[in-house]
N, C-alpha and C positions, 0 to 999 in steps of 0.2 A: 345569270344568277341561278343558283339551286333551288327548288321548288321546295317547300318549306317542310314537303311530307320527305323529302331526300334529307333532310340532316339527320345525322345518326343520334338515336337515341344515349349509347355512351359516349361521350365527347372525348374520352379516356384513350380512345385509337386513333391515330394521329396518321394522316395522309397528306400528299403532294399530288394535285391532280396531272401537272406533267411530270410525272414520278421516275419519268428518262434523266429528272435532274438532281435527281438524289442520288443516282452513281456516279453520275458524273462530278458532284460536289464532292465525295466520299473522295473520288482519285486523286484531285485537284487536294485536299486535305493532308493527303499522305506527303506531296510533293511540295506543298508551300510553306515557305516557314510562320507557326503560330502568330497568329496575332494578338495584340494585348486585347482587344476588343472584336468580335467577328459580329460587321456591320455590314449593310448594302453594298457598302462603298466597298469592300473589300472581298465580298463573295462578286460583284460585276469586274474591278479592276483587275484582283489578283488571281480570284478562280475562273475569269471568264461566263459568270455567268449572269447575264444581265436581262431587263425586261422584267415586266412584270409575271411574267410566269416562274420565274427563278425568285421572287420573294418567298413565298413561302416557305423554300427552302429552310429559311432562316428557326421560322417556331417551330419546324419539326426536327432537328438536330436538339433544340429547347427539349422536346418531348422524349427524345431519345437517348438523353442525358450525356451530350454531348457542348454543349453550350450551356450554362448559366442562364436564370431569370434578365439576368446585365448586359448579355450576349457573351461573359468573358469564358474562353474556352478553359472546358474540365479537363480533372486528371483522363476520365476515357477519353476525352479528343486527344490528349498529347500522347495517350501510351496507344493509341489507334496508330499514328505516325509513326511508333516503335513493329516494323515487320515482323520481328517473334512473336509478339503479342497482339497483333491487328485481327486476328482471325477471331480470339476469343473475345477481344474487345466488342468486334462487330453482333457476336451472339450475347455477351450482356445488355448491348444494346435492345436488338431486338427483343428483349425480352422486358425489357423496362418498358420500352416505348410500346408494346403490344401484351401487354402483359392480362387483359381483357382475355385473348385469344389463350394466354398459356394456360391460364383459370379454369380454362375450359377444356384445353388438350395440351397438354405437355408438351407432345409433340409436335405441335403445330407445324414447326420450321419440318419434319418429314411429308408434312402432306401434300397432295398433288393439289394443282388450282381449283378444281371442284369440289374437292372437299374443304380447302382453307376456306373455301368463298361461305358453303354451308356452317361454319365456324362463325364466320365474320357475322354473319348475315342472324345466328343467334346472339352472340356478344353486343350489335346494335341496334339490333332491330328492325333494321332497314329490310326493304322488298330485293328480291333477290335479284330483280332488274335493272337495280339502283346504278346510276353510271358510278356513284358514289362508291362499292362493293367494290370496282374495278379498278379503280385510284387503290383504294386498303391495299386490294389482293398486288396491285404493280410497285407499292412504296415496301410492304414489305418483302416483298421478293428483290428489290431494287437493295435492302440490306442486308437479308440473308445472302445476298451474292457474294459477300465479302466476309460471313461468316464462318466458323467453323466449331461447330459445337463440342467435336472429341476431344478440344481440350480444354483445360483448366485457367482460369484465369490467373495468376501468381498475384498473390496480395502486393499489396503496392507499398515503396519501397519507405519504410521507416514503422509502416503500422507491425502490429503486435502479433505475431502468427500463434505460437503458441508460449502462455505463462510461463515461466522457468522458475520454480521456488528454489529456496535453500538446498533442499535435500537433493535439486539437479545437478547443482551446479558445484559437484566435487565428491560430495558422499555417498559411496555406492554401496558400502560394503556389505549392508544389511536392511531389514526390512524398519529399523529403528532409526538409520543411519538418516544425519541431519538434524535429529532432536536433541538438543543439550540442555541436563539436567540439571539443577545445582540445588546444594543444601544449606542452608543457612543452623547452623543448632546451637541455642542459647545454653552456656555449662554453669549451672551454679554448684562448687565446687564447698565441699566441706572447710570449715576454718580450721588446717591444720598442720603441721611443719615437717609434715612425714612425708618426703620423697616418694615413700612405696607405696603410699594410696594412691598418689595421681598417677604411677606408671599403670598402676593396675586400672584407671579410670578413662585410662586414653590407649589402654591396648585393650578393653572390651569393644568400647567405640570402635577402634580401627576392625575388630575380626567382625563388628554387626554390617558395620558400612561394606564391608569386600565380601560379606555372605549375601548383601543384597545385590550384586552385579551377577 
């Protein structure tokens, strides 16, 4: 059991102290097909990883926002399983589940182990001797393995990338184009039986209407 002054002060940075099971979980993920539920039973039978050293596994995929509060797998576990998109999966991950660290250094995932460690080690406070420091610095390198930062995640398939108004979707031609104006003009019209007044009352009208375009 952990000595009371080893619990980290942010509880926010999420560790596996045999953290050799968190890549091993990761590959096993890629390979197995989705489960409606990711339980014990299914990380010992189908990923092989059993014992109690391989529970934890379970809250820290939780934490990395790969698993549900339910255990039910997220959309980043199922587009993790997609190989175009596992790399960047893997570094939104990291960055959810460690996000303590990015707070602090952006860079985090380029730092070498003595410097992630002097990261960690302000983000929770712990002694730098901490076994606890050593689990952090192995669990996140355990999923930066499988990251890759340079690229982009692609929005996931149905959400809303970018707005499309009116004025995208057809009217180009001008800096006005898409706006449609209309006039409503009430005529009260003189009581009188003379043809030539109202030609002359509806060809002012027409030349003011076509002077204002």
């Amino acid at each position: 059991m952990a000595n009371e002054s080893d619990k980290p002060l942010d509880s926010r940075v999420p560790y596996v102290t045999a953290y050799g099971n968190i890549g091993k979980a990761l590959e096993k993920i890629q390979q197995a097909v989705t489960p409606p539920r990711f339980t014990l039973d299914f990380l010992g039978t189908k990923l092989g990883l059993k014992g109690g050293s391989a529970r934890p596994v379970i809250p820290f995929l939780k934490r990395i926002g790969f698993l549900g509060s339910d255990g039910v797998p997220t959309e980043l576990y199922k587009r993790f399983r997609n190989s175009t998109e596992s790399g960047a999966v893997a570094a939104a991950a990291l960055r959810k589940g460690f996000s303590p660290l990015f707070e602090i250094n952006e860079y985090s995932h380029d730092l070498k182990d003595p410097e992630l460690k002097g990261v960690i080690v302000q983000a929770t406070g712990l002694d730098a001797s901490s076994s606890m420091v050593k689990s952090i610095v192995g669990s996140f390198n355990a999923v930066k393995k499988f990251a890759k930062f340079d690229e982009d995640l692609p929005a996931e398939p149905g959400s809303m990338g970018k707005l499309e108004t009116p004025a995208d979707s057809g009217r180009t031609q001008g800096p006005m184009s898409g706006i449609n104006l209309g006039y409503t003009i009430n005529l009260h019209l003189p009581p009188t039986s003379d043809i030539a007044v109202f030609d002359a009352i509806f060809k002012s009208l027409r030349e003011h209407l076509m002077s204002e375009k």
